[in-house]
MIFI-749771 format. One record per residue (C-alpha): x, y, z; residue in three letters. Coordinates in nm, 2 decimals, decimal comma, padded with zeros to 4 digits, m for minus. Last residue first. Layout:
{atom {X Y Z} "ala"};
...
//
This chain:
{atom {m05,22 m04,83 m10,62} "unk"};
{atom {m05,14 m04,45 m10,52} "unk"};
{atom {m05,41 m04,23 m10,33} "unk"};
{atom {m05,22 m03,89 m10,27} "unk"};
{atom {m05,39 m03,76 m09,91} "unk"};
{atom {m05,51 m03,43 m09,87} "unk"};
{atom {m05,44 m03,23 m09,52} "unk"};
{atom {m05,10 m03,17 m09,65} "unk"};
{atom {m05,24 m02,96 m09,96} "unk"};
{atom {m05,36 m02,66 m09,70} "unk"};
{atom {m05,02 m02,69 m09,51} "unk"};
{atom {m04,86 m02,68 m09,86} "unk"};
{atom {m05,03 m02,37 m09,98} "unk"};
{atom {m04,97 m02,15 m09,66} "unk"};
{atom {m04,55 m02,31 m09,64} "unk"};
{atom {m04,45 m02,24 m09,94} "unk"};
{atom {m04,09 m02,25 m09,89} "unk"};
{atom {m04,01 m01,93 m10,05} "unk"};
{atom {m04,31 m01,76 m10,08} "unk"};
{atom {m04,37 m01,84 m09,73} "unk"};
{atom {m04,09 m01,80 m09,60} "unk"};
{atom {m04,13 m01,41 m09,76} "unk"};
{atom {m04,42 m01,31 m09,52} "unk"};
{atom {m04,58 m01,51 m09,24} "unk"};
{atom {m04,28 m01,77 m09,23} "unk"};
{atom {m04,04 m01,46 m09,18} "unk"};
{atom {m04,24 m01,33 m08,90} "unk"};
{atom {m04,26 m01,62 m08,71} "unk"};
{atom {m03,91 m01,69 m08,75} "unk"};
{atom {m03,83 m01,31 m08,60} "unk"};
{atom {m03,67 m01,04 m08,75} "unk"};
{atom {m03,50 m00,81 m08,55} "unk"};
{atom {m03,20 m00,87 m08,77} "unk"};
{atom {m03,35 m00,74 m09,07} "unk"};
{atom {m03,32 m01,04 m09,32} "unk"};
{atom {m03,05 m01,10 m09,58} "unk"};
{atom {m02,94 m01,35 m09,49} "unk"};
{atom {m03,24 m01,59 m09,41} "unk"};
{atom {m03,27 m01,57 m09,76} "unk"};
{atom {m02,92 m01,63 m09,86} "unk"};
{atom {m02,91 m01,92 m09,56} "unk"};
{atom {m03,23 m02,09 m09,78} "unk"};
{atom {m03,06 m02,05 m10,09} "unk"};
{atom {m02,76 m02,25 m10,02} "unk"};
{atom {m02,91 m02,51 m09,80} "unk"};
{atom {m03,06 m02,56 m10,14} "unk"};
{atom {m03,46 m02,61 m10,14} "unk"};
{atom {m03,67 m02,91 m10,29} "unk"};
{atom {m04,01 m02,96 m10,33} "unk"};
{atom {m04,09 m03,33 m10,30} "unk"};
{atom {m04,30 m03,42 m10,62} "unk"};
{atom {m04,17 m03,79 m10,57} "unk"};
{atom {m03,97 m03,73 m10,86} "unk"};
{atom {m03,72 m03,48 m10,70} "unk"};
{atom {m03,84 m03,12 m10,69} "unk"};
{atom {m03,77 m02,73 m10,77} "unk"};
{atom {m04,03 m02,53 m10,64} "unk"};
{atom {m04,35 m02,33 m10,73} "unk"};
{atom {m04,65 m02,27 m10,52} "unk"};
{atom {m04,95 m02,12 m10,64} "unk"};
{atom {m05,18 m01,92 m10,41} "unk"};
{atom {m05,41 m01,93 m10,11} "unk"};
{atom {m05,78 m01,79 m10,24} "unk"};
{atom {m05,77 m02,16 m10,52} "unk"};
{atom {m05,52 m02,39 m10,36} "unk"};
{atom {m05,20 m02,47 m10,63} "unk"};
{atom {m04,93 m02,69 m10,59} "unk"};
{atom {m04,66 m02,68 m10,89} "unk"};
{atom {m04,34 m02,89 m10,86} "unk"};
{atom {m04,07 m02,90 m11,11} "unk"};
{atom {m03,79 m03,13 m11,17} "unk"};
{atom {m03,43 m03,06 m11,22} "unk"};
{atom {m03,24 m03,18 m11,47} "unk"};
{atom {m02,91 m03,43 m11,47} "unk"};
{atom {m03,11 m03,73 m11,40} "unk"};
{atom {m03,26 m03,78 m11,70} "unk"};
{atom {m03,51 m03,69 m11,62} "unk"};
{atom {m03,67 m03,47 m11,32} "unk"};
{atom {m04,01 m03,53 m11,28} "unk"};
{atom {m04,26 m03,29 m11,36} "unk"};
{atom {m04,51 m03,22 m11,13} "unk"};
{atom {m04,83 m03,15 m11,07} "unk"};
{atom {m05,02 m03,07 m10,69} "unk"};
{atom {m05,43 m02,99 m10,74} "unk"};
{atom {m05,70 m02,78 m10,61} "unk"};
{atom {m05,96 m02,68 m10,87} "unk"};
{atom {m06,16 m02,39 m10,80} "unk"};
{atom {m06,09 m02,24 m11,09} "unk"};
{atom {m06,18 m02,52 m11,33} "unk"};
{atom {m06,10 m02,43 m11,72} "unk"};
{atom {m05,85 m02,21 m11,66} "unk"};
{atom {m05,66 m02,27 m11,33} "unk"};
{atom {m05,64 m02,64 m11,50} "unk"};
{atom {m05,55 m02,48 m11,85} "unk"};
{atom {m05,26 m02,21 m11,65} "unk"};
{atom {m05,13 m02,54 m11,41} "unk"};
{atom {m05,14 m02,76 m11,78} "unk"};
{atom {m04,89 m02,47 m11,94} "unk"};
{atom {m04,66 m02,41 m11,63} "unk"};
{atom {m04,59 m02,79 m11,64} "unk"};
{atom {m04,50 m02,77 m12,00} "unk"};
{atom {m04,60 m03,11 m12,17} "unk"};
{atom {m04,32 m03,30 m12,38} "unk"};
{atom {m04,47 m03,61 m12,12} "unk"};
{atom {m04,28 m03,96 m12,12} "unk"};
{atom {m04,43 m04,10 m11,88} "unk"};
{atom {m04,80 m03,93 m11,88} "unk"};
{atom {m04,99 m03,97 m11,54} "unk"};
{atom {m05,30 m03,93 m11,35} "unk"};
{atom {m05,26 m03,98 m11,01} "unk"};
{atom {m05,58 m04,02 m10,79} "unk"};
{atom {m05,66 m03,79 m10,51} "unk"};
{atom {m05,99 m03,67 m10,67} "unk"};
{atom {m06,09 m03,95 m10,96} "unk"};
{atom {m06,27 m03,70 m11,21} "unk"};
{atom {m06,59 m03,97 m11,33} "unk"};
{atom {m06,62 m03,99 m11,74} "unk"};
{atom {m06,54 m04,35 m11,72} "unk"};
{atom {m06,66 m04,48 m11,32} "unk"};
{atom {m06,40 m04,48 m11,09} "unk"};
{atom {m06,44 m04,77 m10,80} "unk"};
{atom {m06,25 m05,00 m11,05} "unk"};
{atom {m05,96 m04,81 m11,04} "unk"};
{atom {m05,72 m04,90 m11,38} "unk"};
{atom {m05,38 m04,76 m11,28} "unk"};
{atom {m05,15 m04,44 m11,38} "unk"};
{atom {m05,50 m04,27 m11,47} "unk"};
{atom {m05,46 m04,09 m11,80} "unk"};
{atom {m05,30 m03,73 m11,88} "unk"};
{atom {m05,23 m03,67 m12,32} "unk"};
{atom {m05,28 m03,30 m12,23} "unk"};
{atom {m05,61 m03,24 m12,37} "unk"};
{atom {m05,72 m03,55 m12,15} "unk"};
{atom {m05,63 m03,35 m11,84} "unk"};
{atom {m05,81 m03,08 m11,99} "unk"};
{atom {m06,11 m03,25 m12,00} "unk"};
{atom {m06,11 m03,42 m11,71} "unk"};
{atom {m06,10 m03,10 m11,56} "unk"};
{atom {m06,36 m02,94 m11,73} "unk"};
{atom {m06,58 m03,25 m11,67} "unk"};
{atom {m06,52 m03,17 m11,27} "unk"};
{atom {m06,61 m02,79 m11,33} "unk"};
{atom {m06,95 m02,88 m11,17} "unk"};
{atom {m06,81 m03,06 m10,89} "unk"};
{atom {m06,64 m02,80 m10,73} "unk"};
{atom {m06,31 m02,93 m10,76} "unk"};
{atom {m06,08 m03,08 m10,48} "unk"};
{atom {m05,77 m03,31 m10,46} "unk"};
{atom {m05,62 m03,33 m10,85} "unk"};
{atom {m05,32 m03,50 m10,82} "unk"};
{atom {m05,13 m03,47 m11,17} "unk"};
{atom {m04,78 m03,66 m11,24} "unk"};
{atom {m04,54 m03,58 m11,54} "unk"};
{atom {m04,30 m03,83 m11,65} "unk"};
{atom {m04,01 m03,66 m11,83} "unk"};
{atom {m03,94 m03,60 m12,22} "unk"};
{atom {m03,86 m03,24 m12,27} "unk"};
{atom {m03,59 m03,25 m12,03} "unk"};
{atom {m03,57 m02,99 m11,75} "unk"};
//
């Protein structure tokens, strides 16, 4: 990943007390609103909004651990883009009592999977094994499927 790519923050739920903390630490790391929302008061965490940094040195594991940190009930997606083209980006999406989910992702913050990886998984399975029973158990740590079907139900707010 290069040290220099856009990073992107939607925060989508925080009890409201730890919404400073947020902000906080979303400041700490160098994070701003990508646009000017007149609807958002200064000092006021806008839930759904982007916050940005395009040319961020920032660790995306780092600013997930300082998020989980400061507000533990926050729900939020991040991601680093990936740039120059020749990296990989990195998508985190974390629900509080569900997990953290990490994947490999374009700069949309689309996780992304190689046909590759996913026939090695399903590969290695018992052959008894039903779907059902692969999403409930390692599916979902590989694709994520419990903490993106919570995050789905959230809507990114762009311009």
């Amino acid at each position: 990943m290069g040290d220099r790519s856009p990073l992107q923050v939607f925060v989508h739920a925080a009890d409201p007390d730890q919404h400073p903390a947020v902000l906080q630490t979303l400041a700490e790391h160098g994070l701003d609103l990508e646009y000017e929302f007149p609807e958002i008061a200064d000092g006021q965490l806008a839930l759904g909004i982007k916050y940005f940094d395009v040319e961020s040195g920032i660790d995306p594991e780092d600013l997930q651990a300082a998020l989980i940190d400061a507000a533990p009930s926050a729900v939020f997606e991040l991601w680093m883009d990936p740039f120059p083209a020749v990296y990989t980006g990195l998508y985190i999406g974390h629900v509080p009592d569900i997990g953290t989910y990490r994947a490999e992702c374009n700069s949309d913050g689309t996780p992304l999977m190689s046909a590759a990886e996913l026939a090695d998984a399903l590969a290695a399975l018992p052959e008894e094994t039903t779907v059902a029973q692969w999403l409930a158990g390692p599916g979902n740590e590989l694709l994520g499927v419990a903490v993106r079907a919570h995050l789905g139900q959230y809507e990114r707010r762009t311009v």
